[in-house]
C-alpha positions in Angstrom: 13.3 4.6 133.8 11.3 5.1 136.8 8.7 7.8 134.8 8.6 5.8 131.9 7.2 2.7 134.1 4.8 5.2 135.3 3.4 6.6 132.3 3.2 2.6 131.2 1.4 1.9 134.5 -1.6 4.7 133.6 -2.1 3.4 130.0 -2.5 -0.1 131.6 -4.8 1.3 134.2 -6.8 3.3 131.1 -6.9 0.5 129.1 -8.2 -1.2 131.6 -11.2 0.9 132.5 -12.2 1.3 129.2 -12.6 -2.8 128.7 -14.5 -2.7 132.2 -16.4 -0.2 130.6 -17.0 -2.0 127.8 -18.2 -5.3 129.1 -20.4 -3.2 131.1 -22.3 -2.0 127.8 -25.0 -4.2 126.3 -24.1 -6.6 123.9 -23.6 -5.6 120.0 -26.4 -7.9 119.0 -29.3 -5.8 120.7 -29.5 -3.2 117.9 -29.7 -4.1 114.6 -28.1 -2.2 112.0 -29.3 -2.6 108.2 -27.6 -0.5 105.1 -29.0 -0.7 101.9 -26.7 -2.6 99.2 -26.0 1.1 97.9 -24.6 2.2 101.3 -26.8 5.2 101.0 -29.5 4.3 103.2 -29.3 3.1 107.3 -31.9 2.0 109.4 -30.7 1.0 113.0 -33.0 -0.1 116.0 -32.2 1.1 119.5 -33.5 0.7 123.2 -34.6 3.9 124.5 -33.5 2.7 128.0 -30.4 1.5 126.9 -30.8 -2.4 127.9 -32.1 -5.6 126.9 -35.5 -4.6 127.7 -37.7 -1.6 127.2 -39.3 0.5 124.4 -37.7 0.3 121.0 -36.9 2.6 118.1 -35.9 3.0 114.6 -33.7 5.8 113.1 -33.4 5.9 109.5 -30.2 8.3 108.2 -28.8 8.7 104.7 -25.8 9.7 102.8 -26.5 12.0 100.4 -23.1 12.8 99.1 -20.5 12.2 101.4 -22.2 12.9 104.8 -24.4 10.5 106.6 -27.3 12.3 108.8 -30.2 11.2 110.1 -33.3 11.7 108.5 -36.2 10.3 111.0 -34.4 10.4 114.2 -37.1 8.0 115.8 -40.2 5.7 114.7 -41.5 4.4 117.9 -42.7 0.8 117.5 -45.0 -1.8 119.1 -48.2 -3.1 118.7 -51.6 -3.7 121.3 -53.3 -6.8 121.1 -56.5 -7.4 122.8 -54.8 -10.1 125.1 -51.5 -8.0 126.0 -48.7 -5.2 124.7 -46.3 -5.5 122.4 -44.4 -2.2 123.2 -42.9 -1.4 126.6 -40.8 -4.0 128.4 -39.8 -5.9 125.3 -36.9 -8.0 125.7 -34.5 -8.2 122.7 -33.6 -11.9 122.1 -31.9 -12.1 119.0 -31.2 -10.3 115.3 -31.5 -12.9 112.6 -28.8 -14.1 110.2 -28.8 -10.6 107.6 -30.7 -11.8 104.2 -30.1 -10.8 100.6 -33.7 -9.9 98.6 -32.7 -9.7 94.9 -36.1 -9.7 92.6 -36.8 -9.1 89.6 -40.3 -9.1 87.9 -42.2 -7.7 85.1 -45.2 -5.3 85.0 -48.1 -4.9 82.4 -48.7 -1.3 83.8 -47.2 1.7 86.0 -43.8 3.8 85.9 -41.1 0.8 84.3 -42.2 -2.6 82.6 -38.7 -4.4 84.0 -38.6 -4.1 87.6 -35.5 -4.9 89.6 -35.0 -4.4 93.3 -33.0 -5.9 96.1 -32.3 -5.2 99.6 -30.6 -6.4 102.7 -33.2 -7.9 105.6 -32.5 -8.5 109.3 -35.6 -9.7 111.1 -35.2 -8.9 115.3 -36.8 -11.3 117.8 -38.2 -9.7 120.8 -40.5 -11.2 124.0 -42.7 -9.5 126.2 -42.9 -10.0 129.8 -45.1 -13.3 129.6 -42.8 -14.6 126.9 -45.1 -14.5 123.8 -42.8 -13.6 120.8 -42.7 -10.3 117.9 -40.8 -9.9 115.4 -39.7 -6.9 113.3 -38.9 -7.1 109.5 -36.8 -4.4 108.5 -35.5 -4.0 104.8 -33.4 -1.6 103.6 -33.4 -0.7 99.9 -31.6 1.4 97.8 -34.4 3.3 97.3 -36.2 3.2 100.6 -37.0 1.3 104.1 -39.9 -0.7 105.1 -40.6 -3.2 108.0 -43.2 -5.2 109.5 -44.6 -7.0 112.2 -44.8 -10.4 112.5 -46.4 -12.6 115.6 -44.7 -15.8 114.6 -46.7 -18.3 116.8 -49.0 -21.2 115.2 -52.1 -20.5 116.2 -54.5 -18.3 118.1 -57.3 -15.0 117.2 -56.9 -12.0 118.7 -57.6 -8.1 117.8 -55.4 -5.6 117.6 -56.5 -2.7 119.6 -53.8 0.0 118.9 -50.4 0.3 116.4 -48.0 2.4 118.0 -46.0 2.9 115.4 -44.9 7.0 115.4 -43.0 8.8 112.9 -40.8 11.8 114.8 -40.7 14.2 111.9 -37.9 17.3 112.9 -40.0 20.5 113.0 -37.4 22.1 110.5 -39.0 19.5 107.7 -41.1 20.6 105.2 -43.8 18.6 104.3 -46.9 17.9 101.9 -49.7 16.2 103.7 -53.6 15.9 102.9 -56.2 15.7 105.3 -57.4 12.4 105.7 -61.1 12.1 104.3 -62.6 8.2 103.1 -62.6 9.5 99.7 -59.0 10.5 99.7 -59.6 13.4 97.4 -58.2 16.5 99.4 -56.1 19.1 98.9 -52.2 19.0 99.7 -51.1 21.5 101.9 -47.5 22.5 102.6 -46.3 22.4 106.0 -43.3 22.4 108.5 -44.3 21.1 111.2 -47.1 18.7 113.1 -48.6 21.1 115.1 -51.9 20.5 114.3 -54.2 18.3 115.7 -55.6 16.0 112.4 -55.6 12.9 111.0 -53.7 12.7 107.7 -54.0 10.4 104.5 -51.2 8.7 102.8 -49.1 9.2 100.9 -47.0 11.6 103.1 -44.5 13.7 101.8 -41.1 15.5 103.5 -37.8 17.0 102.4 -35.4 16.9 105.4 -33.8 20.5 106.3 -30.0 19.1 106.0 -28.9 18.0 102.9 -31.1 17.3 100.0 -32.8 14.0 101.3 -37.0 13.7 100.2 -39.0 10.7 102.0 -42.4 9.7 101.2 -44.4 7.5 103.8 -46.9 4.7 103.0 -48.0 1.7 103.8 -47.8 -1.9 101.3 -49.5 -4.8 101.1 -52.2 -4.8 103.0 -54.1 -8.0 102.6 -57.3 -9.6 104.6 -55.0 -10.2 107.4 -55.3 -6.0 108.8 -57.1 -2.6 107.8 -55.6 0.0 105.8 -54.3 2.8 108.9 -53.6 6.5 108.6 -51.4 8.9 110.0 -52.5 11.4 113.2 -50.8 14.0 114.7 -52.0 15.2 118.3 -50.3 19.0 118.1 -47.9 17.9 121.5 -44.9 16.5 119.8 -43.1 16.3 116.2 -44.9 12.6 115.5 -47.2 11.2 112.8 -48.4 8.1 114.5 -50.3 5.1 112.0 -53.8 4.8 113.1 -56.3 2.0 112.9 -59.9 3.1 111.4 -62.1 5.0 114.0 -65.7 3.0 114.8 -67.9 5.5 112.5 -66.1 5.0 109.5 -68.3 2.4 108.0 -70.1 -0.1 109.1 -68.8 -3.4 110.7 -65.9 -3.9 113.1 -63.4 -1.2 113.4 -60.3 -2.8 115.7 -58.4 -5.7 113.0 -59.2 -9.2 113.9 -55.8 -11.6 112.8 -54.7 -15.2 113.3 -51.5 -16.5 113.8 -49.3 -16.4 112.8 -49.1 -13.3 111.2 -47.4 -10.4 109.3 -48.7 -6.9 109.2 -49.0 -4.4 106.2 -45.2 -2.9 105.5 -44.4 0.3 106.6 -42.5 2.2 103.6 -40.4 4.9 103.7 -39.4 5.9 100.0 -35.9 8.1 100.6 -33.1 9.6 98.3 -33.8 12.6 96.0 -36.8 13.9 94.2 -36.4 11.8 91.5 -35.7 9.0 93.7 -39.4 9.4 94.9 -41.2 10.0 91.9 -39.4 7.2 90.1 -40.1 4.6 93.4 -41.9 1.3 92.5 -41.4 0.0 96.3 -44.7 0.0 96.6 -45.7 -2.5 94.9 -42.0 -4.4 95.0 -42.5 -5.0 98.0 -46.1 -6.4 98.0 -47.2 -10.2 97.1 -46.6 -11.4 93.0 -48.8 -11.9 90.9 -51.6 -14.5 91.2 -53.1 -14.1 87.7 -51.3 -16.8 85.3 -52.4 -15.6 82.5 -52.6 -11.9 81.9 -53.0 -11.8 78.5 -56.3 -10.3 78.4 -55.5 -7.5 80.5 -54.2 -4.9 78.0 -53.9 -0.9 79.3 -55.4 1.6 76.7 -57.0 5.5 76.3 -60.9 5.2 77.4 -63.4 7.9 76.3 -65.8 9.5 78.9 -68.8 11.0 79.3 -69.5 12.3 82.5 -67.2 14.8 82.9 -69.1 16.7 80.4 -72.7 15.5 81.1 -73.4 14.3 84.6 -76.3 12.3 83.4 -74.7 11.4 79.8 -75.0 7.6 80.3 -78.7 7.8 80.6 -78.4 9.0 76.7 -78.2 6.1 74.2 -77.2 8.7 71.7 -74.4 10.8 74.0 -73.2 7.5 74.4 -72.8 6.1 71.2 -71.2 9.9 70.7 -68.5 8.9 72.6 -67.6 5.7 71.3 -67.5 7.2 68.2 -64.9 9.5 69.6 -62.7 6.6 71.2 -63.4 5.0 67.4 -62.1 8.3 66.0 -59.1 8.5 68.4 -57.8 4.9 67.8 -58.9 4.7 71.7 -59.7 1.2 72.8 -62.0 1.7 75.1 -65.0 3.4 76.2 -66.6 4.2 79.9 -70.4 3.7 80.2 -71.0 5.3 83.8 -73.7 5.5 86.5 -77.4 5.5 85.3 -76.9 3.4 82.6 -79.8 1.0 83.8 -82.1 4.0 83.1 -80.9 4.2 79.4 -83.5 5.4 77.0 -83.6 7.8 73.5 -82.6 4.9 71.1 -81.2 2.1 73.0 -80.6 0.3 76.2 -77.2 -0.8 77.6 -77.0 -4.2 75.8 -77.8 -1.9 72.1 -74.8 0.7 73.6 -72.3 -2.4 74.0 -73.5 -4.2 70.7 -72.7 -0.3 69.0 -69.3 0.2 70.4 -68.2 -3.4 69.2 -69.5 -3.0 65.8 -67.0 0.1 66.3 -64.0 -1.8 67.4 -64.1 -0.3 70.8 -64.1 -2.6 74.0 -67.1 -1.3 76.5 -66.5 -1.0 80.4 -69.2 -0.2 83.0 -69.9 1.1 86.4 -71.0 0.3 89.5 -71.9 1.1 92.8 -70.9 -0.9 95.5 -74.0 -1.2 97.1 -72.5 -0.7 100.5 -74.0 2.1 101.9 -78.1 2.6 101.6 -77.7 6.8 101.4 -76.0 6.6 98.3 -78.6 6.2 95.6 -76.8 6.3 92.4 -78.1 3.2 90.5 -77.4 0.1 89.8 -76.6 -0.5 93.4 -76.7 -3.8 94.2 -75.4 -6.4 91.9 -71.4 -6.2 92.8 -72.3 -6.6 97.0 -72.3 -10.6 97.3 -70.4 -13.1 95.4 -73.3 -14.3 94.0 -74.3 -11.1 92.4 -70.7 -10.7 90.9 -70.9 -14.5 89.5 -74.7 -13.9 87.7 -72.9 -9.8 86.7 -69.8 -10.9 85.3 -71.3 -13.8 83.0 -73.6 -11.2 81.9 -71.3 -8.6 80.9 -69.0 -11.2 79.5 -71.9 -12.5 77.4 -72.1 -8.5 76.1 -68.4 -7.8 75.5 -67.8 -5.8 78.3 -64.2 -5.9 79.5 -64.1 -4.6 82.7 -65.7 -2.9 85.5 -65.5 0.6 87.6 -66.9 0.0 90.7 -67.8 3.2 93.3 -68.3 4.4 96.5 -66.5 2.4 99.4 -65.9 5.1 102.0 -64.2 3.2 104.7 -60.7 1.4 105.3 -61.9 -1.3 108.1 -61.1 -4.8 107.3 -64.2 -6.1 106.2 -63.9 -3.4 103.2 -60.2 -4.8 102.0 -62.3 -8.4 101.7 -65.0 -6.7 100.0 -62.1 -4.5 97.5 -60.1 -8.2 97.2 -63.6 -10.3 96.6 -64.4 -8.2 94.0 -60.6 -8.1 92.2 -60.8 -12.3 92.5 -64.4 -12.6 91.3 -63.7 -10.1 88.2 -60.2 -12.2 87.2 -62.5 -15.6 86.9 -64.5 -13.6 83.7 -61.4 -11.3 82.7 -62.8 -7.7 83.6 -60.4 -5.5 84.6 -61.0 -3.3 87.5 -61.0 0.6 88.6 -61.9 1.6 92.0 -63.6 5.0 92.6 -64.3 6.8 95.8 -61.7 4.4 97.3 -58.9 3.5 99.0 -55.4 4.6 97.5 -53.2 2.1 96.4 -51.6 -0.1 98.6 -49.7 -2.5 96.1 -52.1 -4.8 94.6 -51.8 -4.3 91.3 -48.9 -6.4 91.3 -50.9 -9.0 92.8 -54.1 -8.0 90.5 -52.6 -6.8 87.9 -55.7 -6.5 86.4 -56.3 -3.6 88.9 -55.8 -1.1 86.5 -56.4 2.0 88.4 -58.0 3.9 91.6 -59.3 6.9 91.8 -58.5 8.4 95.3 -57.3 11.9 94.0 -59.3 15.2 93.5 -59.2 15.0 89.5 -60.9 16.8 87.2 -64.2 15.6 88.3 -64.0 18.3 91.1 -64.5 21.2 88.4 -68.2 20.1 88.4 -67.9 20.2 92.1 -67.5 23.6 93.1 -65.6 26.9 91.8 -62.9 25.8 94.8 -61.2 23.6 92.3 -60.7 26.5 88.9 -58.3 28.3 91.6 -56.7 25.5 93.5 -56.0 23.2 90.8 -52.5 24.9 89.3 -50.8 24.3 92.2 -52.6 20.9 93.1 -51.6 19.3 89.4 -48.0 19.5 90.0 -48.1 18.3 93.8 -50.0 14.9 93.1 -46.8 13.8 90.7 -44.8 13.5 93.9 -47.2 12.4 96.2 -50.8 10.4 95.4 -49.2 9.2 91.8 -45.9 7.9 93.1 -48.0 4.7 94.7 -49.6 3.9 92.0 -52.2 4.5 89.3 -54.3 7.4 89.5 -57.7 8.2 87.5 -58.0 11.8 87.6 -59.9 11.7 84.4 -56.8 14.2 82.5 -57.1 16.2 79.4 -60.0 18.3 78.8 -59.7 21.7 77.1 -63.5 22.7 77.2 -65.1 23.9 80.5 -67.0 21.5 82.3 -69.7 23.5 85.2 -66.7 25.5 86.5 -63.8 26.6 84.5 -60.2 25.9 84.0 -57.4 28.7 84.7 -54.8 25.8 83.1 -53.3 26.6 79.7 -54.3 24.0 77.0 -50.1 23.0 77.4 -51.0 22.4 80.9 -54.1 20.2 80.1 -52.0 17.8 77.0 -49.0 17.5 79.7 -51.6 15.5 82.2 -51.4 12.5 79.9 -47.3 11.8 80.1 -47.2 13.8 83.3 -49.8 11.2 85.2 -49.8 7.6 85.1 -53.2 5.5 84.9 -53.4 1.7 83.0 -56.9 3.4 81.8 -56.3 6.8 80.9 -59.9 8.5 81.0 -59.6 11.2 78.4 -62.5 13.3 80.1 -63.6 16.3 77.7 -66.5 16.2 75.0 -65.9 15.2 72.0 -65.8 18.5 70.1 -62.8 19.4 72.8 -61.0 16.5 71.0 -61.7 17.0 67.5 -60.9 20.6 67.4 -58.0 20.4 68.6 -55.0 21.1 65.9 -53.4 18.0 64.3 -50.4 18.1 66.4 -51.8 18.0 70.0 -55.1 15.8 68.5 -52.1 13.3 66.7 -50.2 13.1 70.0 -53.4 12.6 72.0 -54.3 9.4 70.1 -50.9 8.1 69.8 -49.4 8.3 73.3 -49.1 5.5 75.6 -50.8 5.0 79.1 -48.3 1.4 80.3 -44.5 2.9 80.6 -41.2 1.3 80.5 -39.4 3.5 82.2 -39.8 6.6 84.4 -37.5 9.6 84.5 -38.2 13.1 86.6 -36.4 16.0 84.7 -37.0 18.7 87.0 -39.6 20.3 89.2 -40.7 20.8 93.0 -44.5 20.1 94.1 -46.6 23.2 93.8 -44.5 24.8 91.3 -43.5 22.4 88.3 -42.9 19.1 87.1 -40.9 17.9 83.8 -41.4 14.4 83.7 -40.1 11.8 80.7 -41.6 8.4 80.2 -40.6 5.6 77.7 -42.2 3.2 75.2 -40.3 0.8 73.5 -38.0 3.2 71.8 -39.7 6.3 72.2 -40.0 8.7 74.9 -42.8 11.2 76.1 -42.0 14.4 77.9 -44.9 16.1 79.9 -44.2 19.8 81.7 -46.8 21.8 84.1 -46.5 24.9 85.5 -48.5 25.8 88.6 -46.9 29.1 89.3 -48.6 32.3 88.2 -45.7 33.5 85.8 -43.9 32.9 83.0 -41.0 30.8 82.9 -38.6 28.8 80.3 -37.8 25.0 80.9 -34.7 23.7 79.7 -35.1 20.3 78.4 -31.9 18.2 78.6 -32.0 15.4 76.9 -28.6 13.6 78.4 -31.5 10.6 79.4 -31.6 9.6 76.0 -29.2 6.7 74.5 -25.9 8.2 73.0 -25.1 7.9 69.2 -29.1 7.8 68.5 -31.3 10.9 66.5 -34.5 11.7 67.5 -37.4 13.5 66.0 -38.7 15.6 68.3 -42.6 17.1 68.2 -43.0 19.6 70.6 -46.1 21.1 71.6 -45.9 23.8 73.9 -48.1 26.8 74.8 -49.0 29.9 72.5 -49.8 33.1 72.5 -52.3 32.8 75.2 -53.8 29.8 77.2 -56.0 28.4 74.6 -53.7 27.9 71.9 -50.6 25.7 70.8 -47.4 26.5 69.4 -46.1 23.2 67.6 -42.5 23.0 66.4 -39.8 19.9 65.1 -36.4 19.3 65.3 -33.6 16.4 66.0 -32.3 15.9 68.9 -29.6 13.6 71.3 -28.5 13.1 74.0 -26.2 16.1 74.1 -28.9 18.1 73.1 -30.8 20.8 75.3 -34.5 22.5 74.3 -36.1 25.9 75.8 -39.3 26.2 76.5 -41.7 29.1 77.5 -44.5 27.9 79.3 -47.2 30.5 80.2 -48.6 30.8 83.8 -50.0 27.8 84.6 -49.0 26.7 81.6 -47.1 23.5 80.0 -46.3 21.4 77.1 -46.4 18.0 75.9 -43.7 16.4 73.5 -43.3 13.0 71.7 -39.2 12.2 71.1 -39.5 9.3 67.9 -36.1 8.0 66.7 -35.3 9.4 63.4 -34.4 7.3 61.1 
């Protein structure tokens, strides 16, 4: 009896240390836990002192199967406002009442016509030490994390000096990252680990050591309120920290001026497996609807182009009506006059080239320069700069047919250059001209709020093979990185497709070249080879060329790793589109499986893969389900195209 009492005394005395212990811990509400309606993704916020004050931090983890590991162990926050710090010595007040996001909305052009998302939302209320107020936005998707800031006061103009947002990427992490250049048109390198002392561009790529979990970072939604950032490394420590444009990129102002209150771009973290990533619309889900009501002029199509093959083609009344006759030829609806035409001679002027390409049937568009920076010369310069220049532009061009606009060269990310992108995207939707930006920015999610933005350049494309002999050698490996990295946010114009040699030759099987229009995604698909590489094509590849789609409704990665290959499948209506590149330099067969197809449905398959050698097509038909599963040989950097039609 009496060592029974005993051994009930020490559990009392246990017991009790552990609640003293307990009550001795900061309360629950400090860190704020959010899990994606999947349960797969978890994003929690922690104090790295351990109180109610101090520096803060997010760790993102994810369950892949059935163990849950962290992914990012740490994303410092905090922001620097020219009147105090947000960041140190912030005192957590409060996590919001969790929120629900359900959406759904439609899209006129990208990876999936239907899109539906939803997401669970804390926001976290924090002070500084003279009481003025922040706020953090996290969201948790099934696909992905993102947050913001927010200063949610009612007035007041300040600059932000610094963001110290920092992404602590593990060493043992491989990653895909491109140097950060205002063009955004490097190469992507493969890495593992931050090392070096650079500034990087988005979108950033990584595929955590333990388990099989790949995470792309970007940013969304940047609007006049902020600049588009970066990401730097300093070569100390395993970070990637967002970075506001330096002072000699472009002219004006380089630190972000906002008013309150105010919300900041989002931070996105796409996360799950490689398909996961490449079939990702949070990008633009997570960015502002749609202010165009009606968006029935805004129609994604083929465009033929000239300058791919003839630098100076536009200048050529008669190389241009060459090309409308090829978009007239290839059921294209569209045709690209680019720079110089102002300086159009040798049988007509640019009002005689649009009057000829509507007598075709073909819808005209026309390029720019932005006029932004006096060293670049390429004419017309001037007429996009100023409001009042768009206004007298666009009724022009609206009185000549023209249908949209390219507009080039902007070469910085400051603020006053996202007015200047989002003046020129409202001025063009008063006269109905869609819109590609070159030499630009990469997308940041407006064309769901523009969807008349059909597509950005921001890639090195095709273009580069008049650049420089670099691009014939790198350009295998590069093809199949830019699937899982630049494409996944959005529209990309590398001007696909061409089978002839431009100033510098292609080492890319003619497979490889007809895969580029399924394997990347543009609302304007410039189809960039001379017309002879078009109509000598045989019918097969020539057929699939004019028939395939460039607006998707519906996404699917089959297989494939940056740098080495991609299999991708896309969806129109009831028909689907497969596109396969090889980057390596040997041989291999692709199994298609096509489980992704409905069951109980035939299909006529056209497949056009690689022959005998790099320049020529071997073309074969079958039927096919969903049980079914198709080999492939694809040559070194080699490839194939296929069009999947239900049989009837």
């Amino acid at each position: 009896m009496r060592i029974f009492s005993s051994t009930k005394y020490g559990v009392l005395r246990i017991l009790f240390i552990v609640l003293l212990a307990f009550l001795a811990l900061p309360l629950w509400s400090q860190t704020a836990v959010v899990t994606s309606p999947n349960k797969n993704i978890n994003v929690a916020l922690h104090s790295q002192q351990g109180g109610h004050t101090g520096n803060w931090y997010l760790e993102v983890a994810y369950s892949g199967t059935d163990t849950r590991y962290s992914v990012i162990p740490k994303i410092e926050i905090g922001l620097e406002r020219n009147d105090q710090s947000f960041s140190g010595n912030l005192k957590f007040l409060k996590t919001g009442k969790p929120r629900l996001i359900n959406e759904q909305y439609s899209a006129i052009h990208g990876k999936r016509s239907m899109r539906s998302n939803s997401a669970n939302e804390v926001v976290v209320s924090f002070e500084n030490p003279t009481k003025a107020k922040m706020n953090l936005i996290i969201r948790a998707y099934n696909d992905g994390v993102v947050f913001r800031y927010e200063f949610p006061e009612k007035s007041g103009t300040y600059t932000i000096t610094d963001e110290l947002t920092s992404f602590f990427i593990p060493d043992s992490t491989d990653r895909w990252l491109q140097k950060f250049d205002l063009s955004n048109e490097w190469l992507y390198n493969k890495r593992n680990d931050a090392s070096e002392k650079a500034d990087w561009g988005y979108p950033a790529l990584f595929h955590a050591s333990e388990g099989d979990c790949w995470y792309l970072i970007h940013e969304a939604d940047v609007d006049r309120g902020y600049c588009a950032t970066k990401l730097s490394s300093d070569g100390d420590k395993p970070a990637y920290k967002v970075t506001l444009p330096y002072p000699h990129e472009g002219e004006g102002e380089a630190l972000p001026t906002i008013s309150l209150p105010w919300q900041s771009p989002w931070r996105v973290i796409i996360l799950g497996s490689l398909a996961d990533i490449v079939e990702s619309t949070l990008v633009e889900d997570v960015s502002k609807p749609s202010v165009i009501k009606n968006t029935d002029w805004i129609k994604p199509g083929l465009v033929s182009w000239n300058y791919w093959s003839d630098n100076h083609g536009t200048r050529d009344f008669q190389t241009v009506a060459a090309f409308t006759d090829l978009a007239a030829a290839m059921g294209w609806p569209y045709t690209l006059f680019d720079w110089e035409w102002d300086a159009m001679t040798n049988g007509g002027n640019v009002e005689d080239a649009a009057k000829y390409a509507l007598s075709k049937g073909i819808k005209p568009l026309i390029w720019y320069n932005s006029g932004m920076f006096k060293w670049i010369t390429a004419t017309p310069i001037d007429r996009m700069k100023t409001h009042e220049n768009r206004m007298e532009e666009f009724a022009w061009l609206k009185s000549l047919g023209f249908v949209g606009v390219k507009v080039d060269f902007f070469l910085s990310e400051k603020q006053y250059m996202i007015d200047y992108y989002l003046d020129i995207l409202e001025d063009a939707a008063k006269f109905e001209m869609m819109v590609n930006f070159h030499g630009c920015i990469v997308p940041r999610g407006w064309a769901r709020t523009y969807p008349h933005l059909m597509t950005l350049e921001a890639v090195r494309g095709a273009e580069w093979y008049n650049n420089g002999p670099e691009f014939t050698t790198t350009a295998p490996e590069h093809n199949s990185i830019i699937p899982f990295t630049r494409n996944v946010i959005g529209s990309m114009d590398y001007t696909p497709v061409t089978f002839t040699n431009s100033q510098y030759p292609h080492l890319t099987s003619y497979g490889h070249e007809l895969a580029q229009s399924v394997v990347y995604e543009s609302a304007l698909q410039h189809m960039a080879d001379r017309p002879d590489g078009y109509y000598n094509l045989p019918d097969a590849p020539r057929t699939f060329l004019r028939d395939v789609p460039v607006a998707w409704d519906d996404t699917k990665l089959l297989s494939g790793y940056p740098g080495r290959d991609i299999v991708i499948a896309r969806r129109k209506g009831d028909s689907w589109y497969v596109g396969g590149l090889n980057s390596e330099q040997k041989e291999k067969v692709e199994t298609i499986d096509f489980s992704f197809l409905p069951k109980g449905v035939k299909y006529k398959l056209t497949l056009i893969a690689d022959g005998k050698h790099d320049k020529e097509f071997s073309t074969s038909y079958t039927v096919v389900d969903s049980s079914s599963k198709v080999d492939v040989k694809m040559l070194r950097r080699g490839g194939f195209a296929a069009s999947i039609q239900p049989f009837e």
